[in-house]
C-alpha positions, 0 to 999 in steps of 0.5 A: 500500500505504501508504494501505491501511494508512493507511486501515486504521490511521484506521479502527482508531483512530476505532473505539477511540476510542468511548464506553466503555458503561456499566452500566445503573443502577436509574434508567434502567431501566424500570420492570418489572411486578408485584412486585419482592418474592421472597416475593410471587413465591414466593408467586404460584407455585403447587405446580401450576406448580412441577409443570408446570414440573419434569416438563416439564424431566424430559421435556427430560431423558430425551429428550436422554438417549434422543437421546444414547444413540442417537448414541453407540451407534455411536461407543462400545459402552461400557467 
Protein backbone atom coordinates (compact mmCIF):
# COMPACT_ATOMS: atom_id res chain seq x y z
CA UNK A 1 0.00 0.00 0.00
CA UNK A 2 2.82 2.28 0.87
CA UNK A 3 4.48 2.09 -2.99
CA UNK A 4 0.98 2.65 -4.28
CA UNK A 5 0.68 5.78 -2.70
CA UNK A 6 4.39 6.40 -3.05
CA UNK A 7 3.95 5.82 -6.68
CA UNK A 8 0.54 7.91 -6.89
CA UNK A 9 2.33 10.67 -5.00
CA UNK A 10 5.73 10.73 -7.61
CA UNK A 11 3.13 11.00 -10.46
CA UNK A 12 1.32 13.82 -8.82
CA UNK A 13 4.40 15.66 -8.20
CA UNK A 14 6.29 15.26 -11.81
CA UNK A 15 2.65 16.25 -13.40
CA UNK A 16 2.51 19.68 -11.47
CA UNK A 17 5.91 20.28 -11.90
CA UNK A 18 5.41 21.12 -15.67
CA UNK A 19 5.70 24.15 -17.82
CA UNK A 20 3.17 26.82 -16.98
CA UNK A 21 1.83 27.51 -20.61
CA UNK A 22 1.59 30.92 -21.78
CA UNK A 23 -0.41 33.14 -23.95
CA UNK A 24 0.22 33.40 -27.49
CA UNK A 25 1.58 36.93 -28.15
CA UNK A 26 1.49 38.81 -31.72
CA UNK A 27 4.96 37.35 -32.72
CA UNK A 28 4.42 33.89 -32.61
CA UNK A 29 1.06 33.63 -34.04
CA UNK A 30 0.97 33.14 -37.59
CA UNK A 31 0.08 35.02 -39.83
CA UNK A 32 -3.66 35.36 -40.81
CA UNK A 33 -5.08 36.13 -44.45
CA UNK A 34 -6.87 39.03 -45.64
CA UNK A 35 -7.03 42.49 -43.84
CA UNK A 36 -6.86 42.89 -40.19
CA UNK A 37 -8.67 46.37 -40.69
CA UNK A 38 -12.71 46.20 -39.06
CA UNK A 39 -13.56 48.84 -41.94
CA UNK A 40 -12.32 46.57 -44.81
CA UNK A 41 -14.11 43.60 -43.05
CA UNK A 42 -17.36 45.64 -42.69
CA UNK A 43 -16.80 46.59 -45.98
CA UNK A 44 -16.33 43.18 -47.54
CA UNK A 45 -19.70 42.02 -46.09
CA UNK A 46 -22.33 42.78 -48.10
CA UNK A 47 -26.07 43.68 -47.20
CA UNK A 48 -26.95 40.25 -49.06
CA UNK A 49 -24.64 38.17 -46.61
CA UNK A 50 -25.91 40.08 -43.59
CA UNK A 51 -29.18 38.84 -45.41
CA UNK A 52 -28.49 35.15 -46.00
CA UNK A 53 -26.96 35.26 -42.65
CA UNK A 54 -29.89 36.68 -40.35
CA UNK A 55 -32.66 34.65 -41.68
CA UNK A 56 -30.83 31.67 -41.90
CA UNK A 57 -30.41 32.47 -37.58
CA UNK A 58 -34.08 33.34 -37.88
CA UNK A 59 -34.90 29.62 -39.25
CA UNK A 60 -32.45 28.09 -36.42
CA UNK A 61 -34.96 30.28 -34.36
CA UNK A 62 -38.02 29.12 -34.94
CA UNK A 63 -37.03 25.60 -35.45
CA UNK A 64 -35.52 25.41 -31.94
CA UNK A 65 -38.68 27.22 -30.55
CA UNK A 66 -41.16 24.64 -32.54
CA UNK A 67 -38.74 21.76 -31.17
CA UNK A 68 -39.14 23.22 -27.53
CA UNK A 69 -42.91 23.70 -27.84
CA UNK A 70 -43.15 20.02 -28.59
CA UNK A 71 -41.12 18.72 -25.85
CA UNK A 72 -42.55 20.67 -23.33
CA UNK A 73 -46.04 20.07 -24.49
CA UNK A 74 -46.10 17.17 -22.42
CA UNK A 75 -44.37 18.26 -19.20
CA UNK A 76 -46.32 21.87 -18.80
CA UNK A 77 -49.69 22.75 -20.01
CA UNK A 78 -48.63 26.32 -19.39
CA UNK A 79 -49.90 28.67 -16.40
Amino acid sequence: MLRVTTIALALTGLTAAGPAHRQPTPATLPPQPGSADPAAAGARTGGDAQDRTRKATDARTKAWDAKMKKTMGGVCGGC
